[in-house]
OpenMM code with the backbone's topology and positions (N, CA, C; nanometers):
from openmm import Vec3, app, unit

residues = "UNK UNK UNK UNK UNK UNK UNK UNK UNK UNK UNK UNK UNK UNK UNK UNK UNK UNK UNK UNK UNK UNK UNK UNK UNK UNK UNK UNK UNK UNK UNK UNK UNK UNK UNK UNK UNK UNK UNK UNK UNK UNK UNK UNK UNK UNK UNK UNK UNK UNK UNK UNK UNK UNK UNK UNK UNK UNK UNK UNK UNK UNK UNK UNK UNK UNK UNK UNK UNK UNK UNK UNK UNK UNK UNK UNK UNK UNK UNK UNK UNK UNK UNK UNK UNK UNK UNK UNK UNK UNK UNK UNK UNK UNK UNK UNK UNK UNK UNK UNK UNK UNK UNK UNK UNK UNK UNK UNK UNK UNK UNK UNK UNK UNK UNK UNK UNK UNK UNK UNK UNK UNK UNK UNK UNK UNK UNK UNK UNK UNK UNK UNK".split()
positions = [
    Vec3(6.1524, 0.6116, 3.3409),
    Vec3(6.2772, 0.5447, 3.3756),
    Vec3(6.3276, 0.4692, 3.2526),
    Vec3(6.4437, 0.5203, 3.2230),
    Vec3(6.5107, 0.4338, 3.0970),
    Vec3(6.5094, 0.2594, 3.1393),
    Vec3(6.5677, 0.2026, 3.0308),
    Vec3(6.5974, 0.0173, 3.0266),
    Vec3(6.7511, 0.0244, 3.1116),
    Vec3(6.7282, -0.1048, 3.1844),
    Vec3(6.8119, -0.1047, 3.2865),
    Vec3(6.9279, -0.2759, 3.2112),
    Vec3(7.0442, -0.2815, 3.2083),
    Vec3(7.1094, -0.4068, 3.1060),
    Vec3(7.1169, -0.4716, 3.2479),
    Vec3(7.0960, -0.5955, 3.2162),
    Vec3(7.1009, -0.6864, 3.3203),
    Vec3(7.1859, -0.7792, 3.3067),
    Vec3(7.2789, -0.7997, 3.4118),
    Vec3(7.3843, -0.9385, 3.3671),
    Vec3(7.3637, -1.0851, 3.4711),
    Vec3(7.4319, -1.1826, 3.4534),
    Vec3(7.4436, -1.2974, 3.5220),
    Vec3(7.4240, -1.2399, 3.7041),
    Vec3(7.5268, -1.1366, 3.7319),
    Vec3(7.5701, -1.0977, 3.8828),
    Vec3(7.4133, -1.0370, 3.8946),
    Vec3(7.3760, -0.9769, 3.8235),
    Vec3(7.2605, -0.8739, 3.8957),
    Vec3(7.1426, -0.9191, 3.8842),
    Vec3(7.1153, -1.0210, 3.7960),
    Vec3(6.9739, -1.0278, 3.7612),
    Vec3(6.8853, -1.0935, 3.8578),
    Vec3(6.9217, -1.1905, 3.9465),
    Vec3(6.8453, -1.2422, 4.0560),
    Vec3(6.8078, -1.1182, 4.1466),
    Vec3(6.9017, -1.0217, 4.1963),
    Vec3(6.8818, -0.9474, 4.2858),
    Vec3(6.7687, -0.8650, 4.2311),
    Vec3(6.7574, -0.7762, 4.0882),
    Vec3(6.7141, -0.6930, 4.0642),
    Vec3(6.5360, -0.8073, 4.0883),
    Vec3(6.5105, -0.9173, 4.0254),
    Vec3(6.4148, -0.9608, 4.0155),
    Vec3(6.3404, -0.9699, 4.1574),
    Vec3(6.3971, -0.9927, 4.3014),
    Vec3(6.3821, -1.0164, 4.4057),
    Vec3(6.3550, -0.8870, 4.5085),
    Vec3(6.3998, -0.7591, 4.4019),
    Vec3(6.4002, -0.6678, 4.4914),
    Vec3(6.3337, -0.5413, 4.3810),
    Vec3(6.2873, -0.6138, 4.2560),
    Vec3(6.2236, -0.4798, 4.1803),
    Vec3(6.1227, -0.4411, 4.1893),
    Vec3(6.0184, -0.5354, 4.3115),
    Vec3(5.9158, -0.4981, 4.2554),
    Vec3(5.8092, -0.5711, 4.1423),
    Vec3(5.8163, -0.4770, 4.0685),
    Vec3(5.7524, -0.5520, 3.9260),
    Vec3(5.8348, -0.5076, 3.7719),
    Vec3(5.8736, -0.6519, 3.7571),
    Vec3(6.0483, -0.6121, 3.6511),
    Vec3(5.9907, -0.6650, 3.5332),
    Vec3(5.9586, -0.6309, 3.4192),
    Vec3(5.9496, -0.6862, 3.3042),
    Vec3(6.1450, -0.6510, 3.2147),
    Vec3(6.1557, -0.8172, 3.1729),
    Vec3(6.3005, -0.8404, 3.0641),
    Vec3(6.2716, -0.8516, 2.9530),
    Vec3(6.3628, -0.7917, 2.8730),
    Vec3(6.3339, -0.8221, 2.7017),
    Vec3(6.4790, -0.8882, 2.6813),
    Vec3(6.4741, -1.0319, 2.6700),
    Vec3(6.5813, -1.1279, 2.6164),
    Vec3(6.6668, -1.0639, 2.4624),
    Vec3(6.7502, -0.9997, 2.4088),
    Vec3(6.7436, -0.9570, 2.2664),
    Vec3(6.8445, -0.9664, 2.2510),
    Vec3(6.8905, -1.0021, 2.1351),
    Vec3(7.0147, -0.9451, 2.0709),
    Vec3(7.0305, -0.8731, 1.9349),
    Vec3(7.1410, -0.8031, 1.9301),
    Vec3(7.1481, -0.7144, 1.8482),
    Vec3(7.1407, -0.7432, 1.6688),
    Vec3(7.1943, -0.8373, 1.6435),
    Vec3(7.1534, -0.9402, 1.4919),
    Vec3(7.0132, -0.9259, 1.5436),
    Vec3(6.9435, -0.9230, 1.5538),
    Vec3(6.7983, -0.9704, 1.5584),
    Vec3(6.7135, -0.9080, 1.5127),
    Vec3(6.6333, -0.8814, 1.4323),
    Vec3(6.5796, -0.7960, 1.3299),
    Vec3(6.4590, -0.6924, 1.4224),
    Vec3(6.3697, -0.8295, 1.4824),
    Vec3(6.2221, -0.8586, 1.5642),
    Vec3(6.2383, -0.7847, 1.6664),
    Vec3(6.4282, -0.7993, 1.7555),
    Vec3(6.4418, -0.7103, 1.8605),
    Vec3(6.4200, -0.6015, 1.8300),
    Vec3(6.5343, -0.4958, 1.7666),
    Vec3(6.5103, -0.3863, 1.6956),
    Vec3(6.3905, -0.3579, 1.7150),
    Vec3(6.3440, -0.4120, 1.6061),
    Vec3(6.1817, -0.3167, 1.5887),
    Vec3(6.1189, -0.3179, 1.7241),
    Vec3(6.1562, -0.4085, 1.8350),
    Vec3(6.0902, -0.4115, 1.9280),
    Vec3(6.1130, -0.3097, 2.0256),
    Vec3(6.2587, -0.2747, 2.0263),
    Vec3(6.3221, -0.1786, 2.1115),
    Vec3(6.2475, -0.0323, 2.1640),
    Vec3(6.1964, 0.0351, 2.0706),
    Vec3(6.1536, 0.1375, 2.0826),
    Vec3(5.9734, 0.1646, 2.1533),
    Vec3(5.9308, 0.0187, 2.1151),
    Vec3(5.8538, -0.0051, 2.2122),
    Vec3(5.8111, 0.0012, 2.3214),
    Vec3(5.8951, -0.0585, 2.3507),
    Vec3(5.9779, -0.1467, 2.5226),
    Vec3(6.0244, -0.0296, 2.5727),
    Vec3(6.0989, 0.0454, 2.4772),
    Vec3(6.1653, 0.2246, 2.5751),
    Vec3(6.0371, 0.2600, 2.5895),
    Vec3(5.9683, 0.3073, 2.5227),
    Vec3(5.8887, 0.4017, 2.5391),
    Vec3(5.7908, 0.3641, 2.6185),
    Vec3(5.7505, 0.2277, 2.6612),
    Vec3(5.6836, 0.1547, 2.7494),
    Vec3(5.7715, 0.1877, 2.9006),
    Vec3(5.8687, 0.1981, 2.8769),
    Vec3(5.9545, 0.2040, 3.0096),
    Vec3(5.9515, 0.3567, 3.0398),
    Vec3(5.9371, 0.4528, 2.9750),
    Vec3(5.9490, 0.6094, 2.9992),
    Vec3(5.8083, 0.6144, 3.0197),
    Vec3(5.7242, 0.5563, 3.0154),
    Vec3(5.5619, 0.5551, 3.0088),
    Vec3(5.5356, 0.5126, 3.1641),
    Vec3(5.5931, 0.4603, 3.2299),
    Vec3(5.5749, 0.3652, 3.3586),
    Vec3(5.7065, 0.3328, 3.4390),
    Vec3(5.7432, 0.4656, 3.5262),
    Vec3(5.8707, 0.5176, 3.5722),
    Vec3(5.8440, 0.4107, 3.7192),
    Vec3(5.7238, 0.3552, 3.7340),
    Vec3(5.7287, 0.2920, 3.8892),
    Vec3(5.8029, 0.1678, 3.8579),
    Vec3(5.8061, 0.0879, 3.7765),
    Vec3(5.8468, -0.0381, 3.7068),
    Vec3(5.9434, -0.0411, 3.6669),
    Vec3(6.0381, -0.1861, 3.6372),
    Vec3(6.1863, -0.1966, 3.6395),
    Vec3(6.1999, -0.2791, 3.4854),
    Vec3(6.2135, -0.1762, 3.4059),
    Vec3(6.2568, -0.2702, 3.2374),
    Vec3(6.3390, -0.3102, 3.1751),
    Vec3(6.3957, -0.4265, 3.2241),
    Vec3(6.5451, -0.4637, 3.2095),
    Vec3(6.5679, -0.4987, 3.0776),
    Vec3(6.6730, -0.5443, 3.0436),
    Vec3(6.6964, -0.5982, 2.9137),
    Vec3(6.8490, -0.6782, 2.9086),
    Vec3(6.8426, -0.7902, 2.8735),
    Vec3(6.9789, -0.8797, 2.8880),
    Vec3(6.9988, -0.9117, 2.7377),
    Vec3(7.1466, -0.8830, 2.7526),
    Vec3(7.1985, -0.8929, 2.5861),
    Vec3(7.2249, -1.0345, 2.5553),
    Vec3(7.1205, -1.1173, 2.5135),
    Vec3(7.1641, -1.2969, 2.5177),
    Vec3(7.3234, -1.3211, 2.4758),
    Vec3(7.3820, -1.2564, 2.3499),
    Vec3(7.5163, -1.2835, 2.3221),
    Vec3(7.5812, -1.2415, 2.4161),
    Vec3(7.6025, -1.1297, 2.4922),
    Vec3(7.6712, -1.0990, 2.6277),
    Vec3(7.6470, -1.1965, 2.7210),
    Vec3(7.5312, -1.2367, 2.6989),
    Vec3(7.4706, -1.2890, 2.8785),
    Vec3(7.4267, -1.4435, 2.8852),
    Vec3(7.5108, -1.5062, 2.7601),
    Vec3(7.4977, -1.6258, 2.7460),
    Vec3(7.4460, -1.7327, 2.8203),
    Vec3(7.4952, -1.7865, 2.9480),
    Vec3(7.4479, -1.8316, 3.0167),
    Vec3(7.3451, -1.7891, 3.1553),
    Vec3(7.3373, -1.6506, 3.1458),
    Vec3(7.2021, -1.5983, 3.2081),
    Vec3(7.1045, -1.6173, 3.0757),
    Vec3(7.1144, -1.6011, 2.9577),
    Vec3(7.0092, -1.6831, 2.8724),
    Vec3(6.9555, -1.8139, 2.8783),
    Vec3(7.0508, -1.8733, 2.9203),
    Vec3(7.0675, -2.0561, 2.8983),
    Vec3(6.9925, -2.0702, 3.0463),
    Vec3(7.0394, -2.0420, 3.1508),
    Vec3(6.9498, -2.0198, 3.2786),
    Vec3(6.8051, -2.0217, 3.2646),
    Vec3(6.7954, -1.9219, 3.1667),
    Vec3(6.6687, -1.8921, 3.1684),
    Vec3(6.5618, -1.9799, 3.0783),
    Vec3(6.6293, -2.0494, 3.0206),
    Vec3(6.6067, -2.1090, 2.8865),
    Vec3(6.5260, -2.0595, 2.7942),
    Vec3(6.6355, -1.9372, 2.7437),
    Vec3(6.5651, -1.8757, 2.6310),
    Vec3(6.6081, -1.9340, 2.4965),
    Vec3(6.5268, -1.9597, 2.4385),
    Vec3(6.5272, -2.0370, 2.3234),
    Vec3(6.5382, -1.9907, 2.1751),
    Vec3(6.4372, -1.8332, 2.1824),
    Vec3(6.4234, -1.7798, 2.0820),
    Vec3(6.4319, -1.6299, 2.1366),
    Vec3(6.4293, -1.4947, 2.0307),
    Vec3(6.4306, -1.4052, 2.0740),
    Vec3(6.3752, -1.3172, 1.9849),
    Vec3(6.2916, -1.1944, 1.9929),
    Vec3(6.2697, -1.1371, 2.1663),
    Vec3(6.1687, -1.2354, 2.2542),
    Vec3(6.2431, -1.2640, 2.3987),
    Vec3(6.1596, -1.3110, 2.4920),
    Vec3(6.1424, -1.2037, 2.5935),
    Vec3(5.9921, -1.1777, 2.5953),
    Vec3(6.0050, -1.0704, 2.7095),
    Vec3(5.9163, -1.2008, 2.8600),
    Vec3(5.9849, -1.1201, 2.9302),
    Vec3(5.9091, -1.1838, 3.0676),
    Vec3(5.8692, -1.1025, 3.1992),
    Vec3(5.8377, -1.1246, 3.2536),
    Vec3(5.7269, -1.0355, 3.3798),
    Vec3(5.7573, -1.0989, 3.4685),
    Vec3(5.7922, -1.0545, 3.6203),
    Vec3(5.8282, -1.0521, 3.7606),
    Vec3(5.7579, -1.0122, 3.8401),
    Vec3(5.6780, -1.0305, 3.9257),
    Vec3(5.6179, -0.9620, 4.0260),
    Vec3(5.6673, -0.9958, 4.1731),
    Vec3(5.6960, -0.9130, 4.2696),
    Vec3(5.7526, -0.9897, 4.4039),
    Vec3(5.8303, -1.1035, 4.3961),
    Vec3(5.9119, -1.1058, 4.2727),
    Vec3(5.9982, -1.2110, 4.2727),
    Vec3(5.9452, -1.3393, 4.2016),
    Vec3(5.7949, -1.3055, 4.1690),
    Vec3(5.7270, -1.4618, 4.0716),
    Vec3(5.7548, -1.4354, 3.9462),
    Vec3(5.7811, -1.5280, 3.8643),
    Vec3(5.7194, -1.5240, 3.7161),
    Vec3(5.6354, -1.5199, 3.7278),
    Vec3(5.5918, -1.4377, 3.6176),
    Vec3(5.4612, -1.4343, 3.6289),
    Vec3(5.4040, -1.4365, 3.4300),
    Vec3(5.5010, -1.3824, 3.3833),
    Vec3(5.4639, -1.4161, 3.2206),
    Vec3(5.6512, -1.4569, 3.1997),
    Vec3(5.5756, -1.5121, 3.0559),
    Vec3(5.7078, -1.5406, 2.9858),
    Vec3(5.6601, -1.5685, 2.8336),
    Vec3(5.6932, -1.4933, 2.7016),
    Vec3(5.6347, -1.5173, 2.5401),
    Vec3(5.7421, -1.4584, 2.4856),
    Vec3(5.7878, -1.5634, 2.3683),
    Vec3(5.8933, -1.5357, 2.2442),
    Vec3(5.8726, -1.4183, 2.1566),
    Vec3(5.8794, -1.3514, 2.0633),
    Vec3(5.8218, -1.2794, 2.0242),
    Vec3(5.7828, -1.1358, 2.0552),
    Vec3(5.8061, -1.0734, 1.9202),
    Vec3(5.8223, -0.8916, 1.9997),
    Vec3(5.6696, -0.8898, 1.9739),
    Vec3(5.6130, -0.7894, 2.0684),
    Vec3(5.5058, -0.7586, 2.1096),
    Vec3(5.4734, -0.5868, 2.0470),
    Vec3(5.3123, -0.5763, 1.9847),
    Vec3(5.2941, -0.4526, 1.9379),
    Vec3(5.2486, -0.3759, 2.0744),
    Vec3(5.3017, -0.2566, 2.0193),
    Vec3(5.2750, -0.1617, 2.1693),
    Vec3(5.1535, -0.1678, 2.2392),
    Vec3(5.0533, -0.1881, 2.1987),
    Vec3(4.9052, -0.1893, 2.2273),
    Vec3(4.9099, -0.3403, 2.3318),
    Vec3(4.9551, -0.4262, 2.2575),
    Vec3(4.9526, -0.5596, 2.3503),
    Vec3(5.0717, -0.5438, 2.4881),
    Vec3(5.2213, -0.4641, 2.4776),
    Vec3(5.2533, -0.4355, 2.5650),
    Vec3(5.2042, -0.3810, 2.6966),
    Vec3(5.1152, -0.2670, 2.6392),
    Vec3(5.0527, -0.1883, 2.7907),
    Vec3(4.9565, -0.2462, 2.8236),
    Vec3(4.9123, -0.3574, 2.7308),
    Vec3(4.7773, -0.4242, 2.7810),
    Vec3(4.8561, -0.5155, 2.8871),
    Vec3(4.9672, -0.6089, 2.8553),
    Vec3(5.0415, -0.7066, 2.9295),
    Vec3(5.0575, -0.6537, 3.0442),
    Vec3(5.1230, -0.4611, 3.0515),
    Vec3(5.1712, -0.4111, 3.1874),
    Vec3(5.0657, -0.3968, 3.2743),
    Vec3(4.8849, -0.3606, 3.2130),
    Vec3(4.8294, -0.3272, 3.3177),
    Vec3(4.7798, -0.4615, 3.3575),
    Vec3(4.7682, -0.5895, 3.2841),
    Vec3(4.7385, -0.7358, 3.3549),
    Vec3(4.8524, -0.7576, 3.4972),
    Vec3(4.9507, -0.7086, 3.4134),
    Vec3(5.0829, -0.7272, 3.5510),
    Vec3(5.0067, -0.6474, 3.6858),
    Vec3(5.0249, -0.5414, 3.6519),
    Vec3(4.9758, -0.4753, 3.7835),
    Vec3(4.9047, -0.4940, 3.8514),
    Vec3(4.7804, -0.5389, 3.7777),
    Vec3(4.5834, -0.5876, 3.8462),
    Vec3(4.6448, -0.6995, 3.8990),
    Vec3(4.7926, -0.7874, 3.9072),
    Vec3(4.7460, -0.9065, 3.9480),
    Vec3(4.7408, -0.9161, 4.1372),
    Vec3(4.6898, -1.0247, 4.1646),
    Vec3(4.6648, -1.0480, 4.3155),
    Vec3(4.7289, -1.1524, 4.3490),
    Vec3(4.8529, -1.0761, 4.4010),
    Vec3(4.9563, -1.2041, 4.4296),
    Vec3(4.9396, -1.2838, 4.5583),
    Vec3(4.8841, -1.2430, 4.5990),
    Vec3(4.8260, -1.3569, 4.7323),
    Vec3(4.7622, -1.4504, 4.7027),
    Vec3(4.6700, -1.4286, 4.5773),
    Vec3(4.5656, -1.5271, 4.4793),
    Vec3(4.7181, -1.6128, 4.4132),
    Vec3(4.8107, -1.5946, 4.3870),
    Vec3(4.9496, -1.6235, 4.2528),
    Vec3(5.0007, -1.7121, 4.3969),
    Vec3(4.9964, -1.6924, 4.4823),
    Vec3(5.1320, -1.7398, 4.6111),
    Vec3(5.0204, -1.8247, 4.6700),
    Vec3(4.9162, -1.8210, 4.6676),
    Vec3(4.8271, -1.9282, 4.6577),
    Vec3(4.8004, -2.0714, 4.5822),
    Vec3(4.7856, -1.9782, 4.4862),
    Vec3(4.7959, -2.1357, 4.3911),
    Vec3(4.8998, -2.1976, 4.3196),
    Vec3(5.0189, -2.1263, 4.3531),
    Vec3(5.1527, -2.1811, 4.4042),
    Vec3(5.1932, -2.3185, 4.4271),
    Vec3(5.1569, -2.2812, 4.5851),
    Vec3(5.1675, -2.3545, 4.6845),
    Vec3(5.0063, -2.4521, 4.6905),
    Vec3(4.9668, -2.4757, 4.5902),
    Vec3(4.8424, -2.5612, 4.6008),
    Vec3(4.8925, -2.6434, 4.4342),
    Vec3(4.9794, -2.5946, 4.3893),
    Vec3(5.0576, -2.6793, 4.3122),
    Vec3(5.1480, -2.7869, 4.3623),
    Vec3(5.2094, -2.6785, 4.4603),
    Vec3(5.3704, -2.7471, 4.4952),
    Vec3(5.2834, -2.9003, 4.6185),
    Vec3(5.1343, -2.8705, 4.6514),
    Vec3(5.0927, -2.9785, 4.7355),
    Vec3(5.0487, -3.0657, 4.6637),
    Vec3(5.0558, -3.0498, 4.5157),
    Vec3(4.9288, -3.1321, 4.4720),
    Vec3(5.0754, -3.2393, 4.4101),
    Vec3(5.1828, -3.1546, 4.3600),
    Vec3(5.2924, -3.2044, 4.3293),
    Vec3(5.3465, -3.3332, 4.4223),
    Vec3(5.3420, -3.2790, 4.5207),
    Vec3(5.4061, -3.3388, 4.6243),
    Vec3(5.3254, -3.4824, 4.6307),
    Vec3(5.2266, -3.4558, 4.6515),
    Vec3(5.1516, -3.5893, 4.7037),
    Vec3(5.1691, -3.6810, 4.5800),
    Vec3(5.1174, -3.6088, 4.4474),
    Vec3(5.1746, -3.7239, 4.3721),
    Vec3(5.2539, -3.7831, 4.3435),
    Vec3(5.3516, -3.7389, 4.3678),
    Vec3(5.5033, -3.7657, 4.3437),
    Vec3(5.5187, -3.8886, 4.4830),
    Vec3(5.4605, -3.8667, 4.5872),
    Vec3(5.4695, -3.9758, 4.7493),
    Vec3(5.3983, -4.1018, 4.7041),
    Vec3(5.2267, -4.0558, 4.6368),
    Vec3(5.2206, -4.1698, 4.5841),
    Vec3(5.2860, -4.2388, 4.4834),
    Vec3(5.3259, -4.1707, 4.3758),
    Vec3(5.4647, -4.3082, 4.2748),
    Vec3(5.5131, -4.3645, 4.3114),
    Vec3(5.5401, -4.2873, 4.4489),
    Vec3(5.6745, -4.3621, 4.5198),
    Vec3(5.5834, -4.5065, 4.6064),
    Vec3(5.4800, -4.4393, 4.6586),
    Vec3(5.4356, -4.5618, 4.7058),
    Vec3(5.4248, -4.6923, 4.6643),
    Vec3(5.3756, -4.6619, 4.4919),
    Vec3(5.3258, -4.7471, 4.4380),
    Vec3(5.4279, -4.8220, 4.3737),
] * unit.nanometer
topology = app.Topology()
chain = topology.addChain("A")
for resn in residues:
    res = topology.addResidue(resn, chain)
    for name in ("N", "CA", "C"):
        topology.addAtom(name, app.Element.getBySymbol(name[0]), res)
């Protein structure tokens, strides 16, 4: 499956409904992207079950800023709608498919777990400040 361009309108949906979506943040000035590009395709023609988006930061300005991408290439990883990675920096192919098969092995019931054993641990501390 080729790279799919992602804009402001689409990108929540695609993330919520892809599955497992890895983005490559890039723009075209960008030297690091480039070289990264052919990667990332060929990672994406390699693994037709998976959704490999790519948002043009100068096009997609504030779906960048959303995201708070800072530097570029940022690639990031989706699973069932989690983040699940996020790193600046183009990636050598070898570390790519290593990243895709960590994506896959993961156990998102274990991820939606300790989640929500954040969002409690959050919570309470935040009740006690307030208490105190």
């Amino acid at each position: 499956m080729a790279t799919v361009a992602l804009t402001l309108d689409d990108f929540e949906t695609t993330i919520l409904d892809g599955g497992t979506v890895f983005v490559d943040f890039w723009a075209a000035w960008c030297g690091p992207c480039l070289q990264f590009a052919p990667n990332y395709e060929a990672a994406s023609e390699a693994n037709p079950d998976l959704v490999f988006a790519k948002v043009d930061t100068e096009a997609q300005q504030q779906l960048a800023a959303a995201m708070n991408i800072t530097s570029i290439p940022t690639i990031m990883a989706f699973k069932d709608g989690i983040g699940v990675f996020a790193q600046a920096g183009a990636l050598p192919r070898a570390m790519l498919d290593d990243l895709i098969s960590q994506v896959r092995a993961l156990d998102m019931d274990r991820v939606r777990a300790e989640l929500a054993r954040q969002e409690t641990e959050q919570a309470v501390a935040s009740s006690e400040a307030t208490e105190s």
